[in-house]
C-alpha positions in Angstrom: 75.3 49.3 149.1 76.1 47.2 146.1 79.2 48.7 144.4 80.7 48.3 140.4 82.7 45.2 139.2 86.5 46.5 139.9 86.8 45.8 135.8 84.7 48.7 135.4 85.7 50.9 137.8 89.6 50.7 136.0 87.9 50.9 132.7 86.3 53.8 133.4 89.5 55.3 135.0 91.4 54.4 132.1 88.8 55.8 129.7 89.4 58.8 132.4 93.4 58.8 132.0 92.9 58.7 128.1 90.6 61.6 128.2 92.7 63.5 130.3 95.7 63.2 128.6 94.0 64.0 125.5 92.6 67.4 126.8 96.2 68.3 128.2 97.8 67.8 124.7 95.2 69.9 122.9 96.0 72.5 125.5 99.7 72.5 124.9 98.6 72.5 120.9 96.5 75.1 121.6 99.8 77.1 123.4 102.1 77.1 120.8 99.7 78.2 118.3 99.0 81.2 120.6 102.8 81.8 120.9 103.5 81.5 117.2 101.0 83.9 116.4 102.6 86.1 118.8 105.7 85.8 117.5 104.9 86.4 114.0 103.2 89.7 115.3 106.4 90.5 116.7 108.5 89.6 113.8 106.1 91.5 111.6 106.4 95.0 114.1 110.7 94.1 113.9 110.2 94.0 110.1 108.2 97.8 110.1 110.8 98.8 111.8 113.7 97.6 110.8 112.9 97.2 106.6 113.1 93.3 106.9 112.6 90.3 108.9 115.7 89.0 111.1 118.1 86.3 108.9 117.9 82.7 110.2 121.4 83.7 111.7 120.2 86.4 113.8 117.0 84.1 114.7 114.4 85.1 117.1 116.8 86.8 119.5 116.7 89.6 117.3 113.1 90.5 118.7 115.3 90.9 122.7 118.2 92.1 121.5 118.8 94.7 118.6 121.3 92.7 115.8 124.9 93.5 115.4 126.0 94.8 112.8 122.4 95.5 111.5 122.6 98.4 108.9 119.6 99.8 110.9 120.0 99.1 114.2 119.2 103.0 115.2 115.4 101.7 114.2 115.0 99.1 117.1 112.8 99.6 119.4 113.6 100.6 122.8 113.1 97.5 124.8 112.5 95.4 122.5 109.8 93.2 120.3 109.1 90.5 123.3 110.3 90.4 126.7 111.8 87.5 126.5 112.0 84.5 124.4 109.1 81.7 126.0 110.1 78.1 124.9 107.0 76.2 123.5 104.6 73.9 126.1 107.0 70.7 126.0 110.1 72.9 126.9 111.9 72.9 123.8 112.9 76.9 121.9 110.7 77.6 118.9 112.5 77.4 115.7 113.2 80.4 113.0 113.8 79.8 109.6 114.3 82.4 106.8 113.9 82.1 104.2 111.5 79.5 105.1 110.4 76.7 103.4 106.5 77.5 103.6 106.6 81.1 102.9 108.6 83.9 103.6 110.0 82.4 107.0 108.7 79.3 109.0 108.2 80.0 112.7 107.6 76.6 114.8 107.9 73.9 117.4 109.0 70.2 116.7 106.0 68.9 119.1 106.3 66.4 121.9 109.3 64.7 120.4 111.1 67.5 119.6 112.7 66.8 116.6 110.9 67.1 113.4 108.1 65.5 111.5 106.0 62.9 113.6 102.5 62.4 113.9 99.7 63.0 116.7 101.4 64.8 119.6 104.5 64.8 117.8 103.5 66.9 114.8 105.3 69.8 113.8 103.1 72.6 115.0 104.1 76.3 112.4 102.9 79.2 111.2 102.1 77.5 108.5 99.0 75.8 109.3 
């Protein structure tokens, strides 16, 4: 049995590596875009409810836990808008701004890098887009 140059066997397993890792960072792209639309349902059932979308202050754990001090906190729903807070695929909380600077408020994640702007894997990943 004749078998491949080693060259081509690491190319190809390379070529496999790259592919790979490819496919699990549109997955994790693909996530947080599932969870942000999510959320913004979320925020937009909290905002029904409740005559406005949470402040930047009161963030995202206003859709757990009902806002102190909110002027119509007898509104909330009983248990809640979400469960619980999920952070996004690379393990970092997704980020509430409002007023945002895209709209009304900007719901997002900071990527791979976690911190904002950045290209490829790093891109900022929002409602937005």
């Amino acid at each position: 049995i004749r078998r491949p140059p080693r060259s081509t066997l690491s190319s190809s397993s390379a070529a496999s590596d790259v592919y790979k890792r490819q496919s699990q960072e549109r997955a994790r792209e693909d996530k947080a875009k599932a969870d942000i639309r999510l959320l913004e349902q979320a925020l937009e059932l909290y905002r029904l409810d409740m005559i406005s979308y949470p402040n930047s202050r009161e963030g995202l754990q206003a859709l757990v836990t009902v806002p102190e001090n909110h002027r119509f906190k007898e509104r909330y729903r009983s248990g809640g808008y979400v469960r619980r807070l999920e952070q996004d695929p690379w393990g970092n909380d997704y980020k509430y701004r409002r007023p945002g600077r895209f709209g009304t408020f900007d719901l997002y994640s900071l990527g791979a890098d976690g911190e904002e702007g950045g290209e490829g894997s790093d891109k900022d990943i929002g409602n937005w887009e």
